[in-house]
N, C-alpha and C positions, 0 to 999 in steps of 0.2 A: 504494500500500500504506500502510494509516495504521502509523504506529509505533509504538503502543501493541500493533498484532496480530503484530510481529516483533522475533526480537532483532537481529536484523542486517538493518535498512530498505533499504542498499543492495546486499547477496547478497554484500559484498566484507567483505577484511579492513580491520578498523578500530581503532583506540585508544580509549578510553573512559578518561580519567582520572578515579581518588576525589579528591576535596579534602577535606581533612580540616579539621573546622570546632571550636573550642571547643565542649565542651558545653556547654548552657542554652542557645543559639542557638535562636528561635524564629522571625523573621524572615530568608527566603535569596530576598526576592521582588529584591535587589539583580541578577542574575542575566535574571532574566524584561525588568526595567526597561533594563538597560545593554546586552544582547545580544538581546534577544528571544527569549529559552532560553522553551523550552516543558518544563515540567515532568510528567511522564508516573506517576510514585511517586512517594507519600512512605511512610514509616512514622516515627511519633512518639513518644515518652517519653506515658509518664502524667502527667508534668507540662506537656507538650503541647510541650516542645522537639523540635529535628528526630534522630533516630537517623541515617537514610539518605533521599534524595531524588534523583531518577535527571533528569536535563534533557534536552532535545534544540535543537542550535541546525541546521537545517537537518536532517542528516543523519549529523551529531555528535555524541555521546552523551558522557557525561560523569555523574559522582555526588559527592555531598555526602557526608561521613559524619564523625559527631560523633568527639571522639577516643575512644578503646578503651583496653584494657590494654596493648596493643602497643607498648612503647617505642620502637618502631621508626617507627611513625607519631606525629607529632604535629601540631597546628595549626603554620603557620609565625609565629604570633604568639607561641608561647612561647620562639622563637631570633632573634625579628627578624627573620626570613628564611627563606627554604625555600630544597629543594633542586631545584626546577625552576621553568623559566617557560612561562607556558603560551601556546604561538601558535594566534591567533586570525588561519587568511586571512578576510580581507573586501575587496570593491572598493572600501568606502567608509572607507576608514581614520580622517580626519580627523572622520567622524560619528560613528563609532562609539567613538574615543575621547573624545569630547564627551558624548554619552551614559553613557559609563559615569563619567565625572568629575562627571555631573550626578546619578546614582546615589548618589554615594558612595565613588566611587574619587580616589585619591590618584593624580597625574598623577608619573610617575617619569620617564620621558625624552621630550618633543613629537615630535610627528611629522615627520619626518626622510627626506627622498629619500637616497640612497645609494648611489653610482655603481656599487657590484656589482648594483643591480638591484632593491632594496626598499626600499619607501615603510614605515616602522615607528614606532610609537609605543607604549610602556610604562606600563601603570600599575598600581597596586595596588589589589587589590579590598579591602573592607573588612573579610576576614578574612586577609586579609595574604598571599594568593597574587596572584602576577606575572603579570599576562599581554603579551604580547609582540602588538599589534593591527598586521598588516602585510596588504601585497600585494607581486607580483611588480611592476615596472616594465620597461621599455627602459633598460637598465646604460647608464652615461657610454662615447660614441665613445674617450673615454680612460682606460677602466679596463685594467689591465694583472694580472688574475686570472686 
């Protein structure tokens, strides 16, 4: 089924997070380069900046959207920080954080085995959201969780 012809490509429930982006923001190809996010929408400002842009990394959906009137949302560049971090499973952790550091992200914590069972690494994209790039592993014979 291509994805472009459904809202829900895998017939299951799913999450679809907004990120919320400064406006004027005209390039979000950081995205497509670090993750391999297939971009499916955009819609644009008459200045040509992005309003909303819709991605898909596999079978995960996700959207862009400039900030609004909504005081409730804002970029996490205007607090230094947001209120969520975003996980990204992948098998290939230590690629794909490499990748995105060579995009343009800001490397926050290395990638890290971790005896309850996750291989993780942290970093910041260049609109100041967290993503959290892990996988499951085989937990330490001596974790006590």
């Amino acid at each position: 089924m291509d994805k472009k012809d459904s809202l829900f490509p895998s017939g299951k429930t799913a999450f679809a997070p907004e990120l919320t982006i400064r406006t004027g923001v005209t390039d979000i190809d950081f995205y497509k380069n670090a993750f391999g996010a297939v971009e499916t929408m955009r819609l644009n400002n008459d200045d040509g900046s992005v309003h909303v842009a819709e991605f898909f990394i596999d079978d995960a959906m996700f959207h862009v959207h400039e900030v609004m009137q909504n005081p409730a949302k804002f970029s996490p560049e205007k607090h230094n920080g947001g209120t969520v971090t975003i996980g990204l499973m992948t098998a290939d952790v230590h690629g794909v954080v490499a990748r995105a550091i060579a995009a343009g992200a800001i490397l926050i914590s290395p990638v890290t085995d971790y005896e309850y069972g996750y291989r993780q690494g942290e970093i910041k994209d260049p609109f100041g959201h967290h993503w959290q790039i892990e996988c499951r592993i085989p937990p330490s014979p001596d974790w006590k969780g």
